[in-house]
Backbone as numpy.savetxt, mean C-alpha at the origin, in Angstrom:
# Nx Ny Nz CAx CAy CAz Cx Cy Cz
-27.76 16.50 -3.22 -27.11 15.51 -4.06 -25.63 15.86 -4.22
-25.21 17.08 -4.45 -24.49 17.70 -4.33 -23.15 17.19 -3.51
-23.66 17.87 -2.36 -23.37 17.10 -0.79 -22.84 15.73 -0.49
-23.54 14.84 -1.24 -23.56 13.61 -1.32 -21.84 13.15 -2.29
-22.02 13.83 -3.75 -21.03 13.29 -4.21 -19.72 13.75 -3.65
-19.66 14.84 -3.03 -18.66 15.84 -2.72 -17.95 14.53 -1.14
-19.18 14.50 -0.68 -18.61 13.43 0.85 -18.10 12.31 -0.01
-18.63 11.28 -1.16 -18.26 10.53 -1.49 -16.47 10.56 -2.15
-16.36 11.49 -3.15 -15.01 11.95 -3.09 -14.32 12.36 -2.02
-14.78 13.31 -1.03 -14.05 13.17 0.50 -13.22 11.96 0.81
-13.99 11.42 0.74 -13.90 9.31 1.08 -12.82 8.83 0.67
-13.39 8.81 -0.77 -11.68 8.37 -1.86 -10.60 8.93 -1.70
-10.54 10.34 -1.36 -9.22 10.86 -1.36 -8.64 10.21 -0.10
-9.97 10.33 0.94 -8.93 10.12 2.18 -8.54 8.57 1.99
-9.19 7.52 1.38 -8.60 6.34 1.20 -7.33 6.07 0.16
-7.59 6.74 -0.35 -6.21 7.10 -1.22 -4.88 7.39 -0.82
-5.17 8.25 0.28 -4.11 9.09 1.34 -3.54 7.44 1.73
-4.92 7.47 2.63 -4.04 6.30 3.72 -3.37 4.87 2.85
-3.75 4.57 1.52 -3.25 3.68 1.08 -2.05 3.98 0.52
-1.14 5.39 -0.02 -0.36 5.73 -0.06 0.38 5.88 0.31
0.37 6.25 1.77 1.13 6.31 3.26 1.09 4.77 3.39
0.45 3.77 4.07 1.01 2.37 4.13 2.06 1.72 2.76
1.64 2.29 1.67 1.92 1.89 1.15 4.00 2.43 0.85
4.19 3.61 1.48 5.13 4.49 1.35 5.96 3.39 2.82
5.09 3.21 4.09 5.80 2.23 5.14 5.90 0.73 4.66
5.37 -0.03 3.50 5.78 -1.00 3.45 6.86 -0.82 2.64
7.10 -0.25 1.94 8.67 0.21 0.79 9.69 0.41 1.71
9.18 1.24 3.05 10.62 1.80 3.91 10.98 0.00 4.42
10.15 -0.55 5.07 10.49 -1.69 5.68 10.96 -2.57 5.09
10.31 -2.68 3.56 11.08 -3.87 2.64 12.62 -3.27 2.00
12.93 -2.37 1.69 14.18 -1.70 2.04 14.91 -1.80 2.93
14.54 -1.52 4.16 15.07 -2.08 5.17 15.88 -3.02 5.58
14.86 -4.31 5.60 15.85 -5.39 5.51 16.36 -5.59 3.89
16.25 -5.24 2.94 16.65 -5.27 1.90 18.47 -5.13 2.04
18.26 -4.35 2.82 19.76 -3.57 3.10 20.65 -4.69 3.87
20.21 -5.50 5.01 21.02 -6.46 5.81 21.60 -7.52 4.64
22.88 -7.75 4.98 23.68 -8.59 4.37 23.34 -10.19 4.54
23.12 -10.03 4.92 22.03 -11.55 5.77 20.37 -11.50 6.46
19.51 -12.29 5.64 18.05 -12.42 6.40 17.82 -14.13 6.97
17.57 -14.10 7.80 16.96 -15.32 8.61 15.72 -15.85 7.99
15.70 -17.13 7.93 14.54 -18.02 6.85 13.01 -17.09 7.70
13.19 -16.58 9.06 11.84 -16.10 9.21 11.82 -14.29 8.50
13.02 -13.95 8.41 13.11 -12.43 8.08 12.69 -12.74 6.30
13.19 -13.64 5.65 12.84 -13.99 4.33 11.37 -13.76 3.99
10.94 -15.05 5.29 9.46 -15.05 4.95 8.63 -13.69 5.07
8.97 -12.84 6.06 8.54 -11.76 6.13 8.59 -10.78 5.07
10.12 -10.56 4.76 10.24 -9.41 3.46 9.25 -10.28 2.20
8.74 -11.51 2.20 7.80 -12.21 0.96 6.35 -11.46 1.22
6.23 -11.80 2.72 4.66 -10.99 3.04 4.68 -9.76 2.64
5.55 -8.82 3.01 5.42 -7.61 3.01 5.49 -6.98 1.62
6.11 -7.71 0.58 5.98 -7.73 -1.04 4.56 -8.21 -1.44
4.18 -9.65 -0.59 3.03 -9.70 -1.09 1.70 -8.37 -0.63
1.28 -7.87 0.77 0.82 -6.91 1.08 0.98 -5.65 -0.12
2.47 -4.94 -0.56 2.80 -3.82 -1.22 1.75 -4.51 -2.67
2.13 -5.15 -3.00 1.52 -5.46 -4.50 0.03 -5.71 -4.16
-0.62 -6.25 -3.06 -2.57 -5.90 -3.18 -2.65 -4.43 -2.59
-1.44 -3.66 -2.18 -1.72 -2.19 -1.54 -1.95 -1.75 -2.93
-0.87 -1.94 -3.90 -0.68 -1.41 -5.21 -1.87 -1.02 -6.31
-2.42 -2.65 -6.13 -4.05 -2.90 -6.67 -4.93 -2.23 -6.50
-5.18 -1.85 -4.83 -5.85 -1.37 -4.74 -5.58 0.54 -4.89
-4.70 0.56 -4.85 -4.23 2.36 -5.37 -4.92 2.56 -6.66
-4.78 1.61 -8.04 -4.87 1.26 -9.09 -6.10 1.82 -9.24
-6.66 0.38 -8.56 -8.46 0.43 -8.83 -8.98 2.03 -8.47
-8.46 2.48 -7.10 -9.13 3.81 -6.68 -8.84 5.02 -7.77
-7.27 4.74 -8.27 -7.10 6.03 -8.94 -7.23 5.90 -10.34
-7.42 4.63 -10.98 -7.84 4.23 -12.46 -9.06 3.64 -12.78
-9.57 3.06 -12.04 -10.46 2.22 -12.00 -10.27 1.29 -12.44
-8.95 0.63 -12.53 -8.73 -1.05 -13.07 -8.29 -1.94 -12.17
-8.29 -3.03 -12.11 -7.39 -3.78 -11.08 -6.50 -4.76 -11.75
């Protein structure tokens, strides 16, 4: 049983990891173009996705490391 909860936390952390790390590359990228003095109506739409993505990455960090969403 032991065993069991120990793999189950295994799990979380490592999902934790990796949602941290994407979540660390969508900040570099929305920065990114953050920085150009000019975005193109498709670069717009993109830096919107990539805000929208960071904020359900966010959620889900939330839920794993608080348990709320």
């Amino acid at each position: 049983m032991t065993d069991m909860v120990s793999q189950a936390e295994g799990t979380v952390q490592s999902q934790l990891a990796t949602l941290r790390e994407e979540h660390r590359e969508l900040d570099a990228r929305i920065a990114g173009m953050a920085d150009r003095p000019y975005l193109s109506a498709e670069e717009q739409i993109e830096v919107a996705r990539l805000k929208k993505l960071k904020l359900k990455n966010t959620q889900a960090l939330n839920y794993f490391q608080f348990g709320v969403v």
